[in-house]
N, C-alpha and C positions, 0 to 999 in steps of 0.2 A: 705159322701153323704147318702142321704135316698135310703130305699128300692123301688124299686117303684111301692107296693102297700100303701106305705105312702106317696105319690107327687099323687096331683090329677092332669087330666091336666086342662091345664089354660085355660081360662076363655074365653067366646065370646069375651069380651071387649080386652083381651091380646091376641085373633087371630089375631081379625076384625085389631088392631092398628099395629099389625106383616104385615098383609097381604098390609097392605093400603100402610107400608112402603118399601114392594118389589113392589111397582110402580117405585122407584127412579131408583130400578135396570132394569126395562124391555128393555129399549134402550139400555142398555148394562149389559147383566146379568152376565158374567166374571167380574165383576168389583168387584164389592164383595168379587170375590175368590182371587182375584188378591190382594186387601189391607188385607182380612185376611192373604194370607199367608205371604206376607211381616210384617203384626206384631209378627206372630205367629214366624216366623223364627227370630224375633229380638229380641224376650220374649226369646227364649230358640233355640240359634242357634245350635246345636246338632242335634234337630228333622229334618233341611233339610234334613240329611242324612238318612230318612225312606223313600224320595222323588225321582222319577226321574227325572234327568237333564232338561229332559224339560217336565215342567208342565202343558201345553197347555191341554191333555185330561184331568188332575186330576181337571183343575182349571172347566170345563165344567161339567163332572161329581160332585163335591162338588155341584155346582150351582145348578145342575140340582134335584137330591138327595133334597138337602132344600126346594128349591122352592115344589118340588113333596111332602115332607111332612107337609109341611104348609097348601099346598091344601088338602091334606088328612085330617090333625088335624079338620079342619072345617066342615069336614060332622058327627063330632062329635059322630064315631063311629070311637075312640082309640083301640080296642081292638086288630085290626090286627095293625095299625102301633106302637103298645107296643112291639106285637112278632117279629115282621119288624126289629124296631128298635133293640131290643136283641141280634138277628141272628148277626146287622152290627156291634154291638159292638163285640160282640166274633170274625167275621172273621179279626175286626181291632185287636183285639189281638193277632189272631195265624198267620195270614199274614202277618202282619207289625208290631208286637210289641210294639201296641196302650197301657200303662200304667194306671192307672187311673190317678195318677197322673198329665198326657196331659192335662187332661178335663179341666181342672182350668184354663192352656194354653189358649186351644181352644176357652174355655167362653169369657176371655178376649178379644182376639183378633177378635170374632166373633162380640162384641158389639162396641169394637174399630172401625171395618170396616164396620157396621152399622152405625156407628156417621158420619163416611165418607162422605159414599156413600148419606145418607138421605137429609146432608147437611141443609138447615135451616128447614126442617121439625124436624128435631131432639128434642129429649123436654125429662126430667128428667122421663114422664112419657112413652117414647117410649122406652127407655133404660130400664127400668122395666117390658115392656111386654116382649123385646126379652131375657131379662134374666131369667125371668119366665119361658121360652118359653123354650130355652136353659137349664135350669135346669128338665126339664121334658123329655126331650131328652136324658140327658146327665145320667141320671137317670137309664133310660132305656138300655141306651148302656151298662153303665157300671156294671148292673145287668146282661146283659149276657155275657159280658166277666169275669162276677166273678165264673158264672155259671161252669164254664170249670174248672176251681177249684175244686168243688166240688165234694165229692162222686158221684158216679152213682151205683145204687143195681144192680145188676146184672141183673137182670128181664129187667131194665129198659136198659139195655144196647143192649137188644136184639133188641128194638123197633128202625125201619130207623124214622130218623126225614126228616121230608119235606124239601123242599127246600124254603126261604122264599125268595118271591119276593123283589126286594130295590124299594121302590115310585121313579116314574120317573114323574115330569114338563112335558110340555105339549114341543117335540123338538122344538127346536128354530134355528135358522142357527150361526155356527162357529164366534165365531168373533176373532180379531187378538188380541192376549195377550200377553202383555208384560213380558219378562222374569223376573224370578225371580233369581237370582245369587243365587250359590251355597256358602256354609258355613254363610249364615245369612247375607250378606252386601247386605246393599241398601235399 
């Protein structure tokens, strides 16, 4: 994966068709979370087990998180949701054991349950923006989780870093989600 001062982010035309396609979700925005993760756990059943039994918050959180950074990407002032994103990729690594590796997971089953959920709006050319979209994300994450890797000078160790806030969607109210079975079935 690129650095991500080499991925620009994408394009008005790859928001605008990102954003048009989180319509399909608004009457049920778990919905999303709910086929990605039943792909993601069927691509690589092992990652259930970074999950809680029941995934009713994570699957509300995930939703809420994307939606929050889609609307962000569009005010077309990336510069905080790059260090945003960074921060969530590092705390997916020291808190759950986020690999890079994942990402390729993730991608998949992210566009997979896009094709889903979009249903006949779906088109060779909407799978391109979210993958777009996704790679510039993912880009980002995994640049700050590589970061922790890295040396830190001393000088630099001295310095607190900030706390970076997660982009949070606009709240929506609970809706009821279907379980996801543990060890990848279903």
């Amino acid at each position: 994966m690129s650095g991500p001062g080499q991925v620009r982010p994408p394009s008005r035309a790859v928001i605008e068709a990102v954003q048009a396609s989180c319509a399909a979700v608004a009457q049920r925005p778990v919905r999303l979370a709910e086929v990605f993760y039943a792909n993601l756990f069927e691509m690589d059943p092992q990652l259930r087990g970074m999950f809680a039994a029941d995934m009713t918050d994570q699957m509300q959180t995930m939703t809420d998180v994307l939606l929050g950074a889609i609307a962000q990407i569009a005010t077309r002032d990336t510069a905080e949701l790059e260090v945003t994103l960074q921060a969530l990729g590092a705390a997916h690594r020291t808190r759950y054991g986020v690999q890079n590796r994942h990402y390729l997971y993730i991608g998949h089953a992210l566009t997979r349950a896009v094709r889903e959920v979009a249903g006949p709006a779906y088109s060779g050319a909407l799978s391109s923006s979210w993958i777009a979209l996704y790679q510039w994300v993912a880009t980002h994450m995994v640049a700050g989780a590589d970061a922790l890797d890295a040396p830190v000078p001393a000088a630099a160790a001295e310095v607190p870093v900030p706390e970076v806030p997660v982009p949070v969607a606009v709240p929506r109210p609970r809706e009821q989600v279907s379980p996801v079975p543990a060890g990848g079935e279903g």
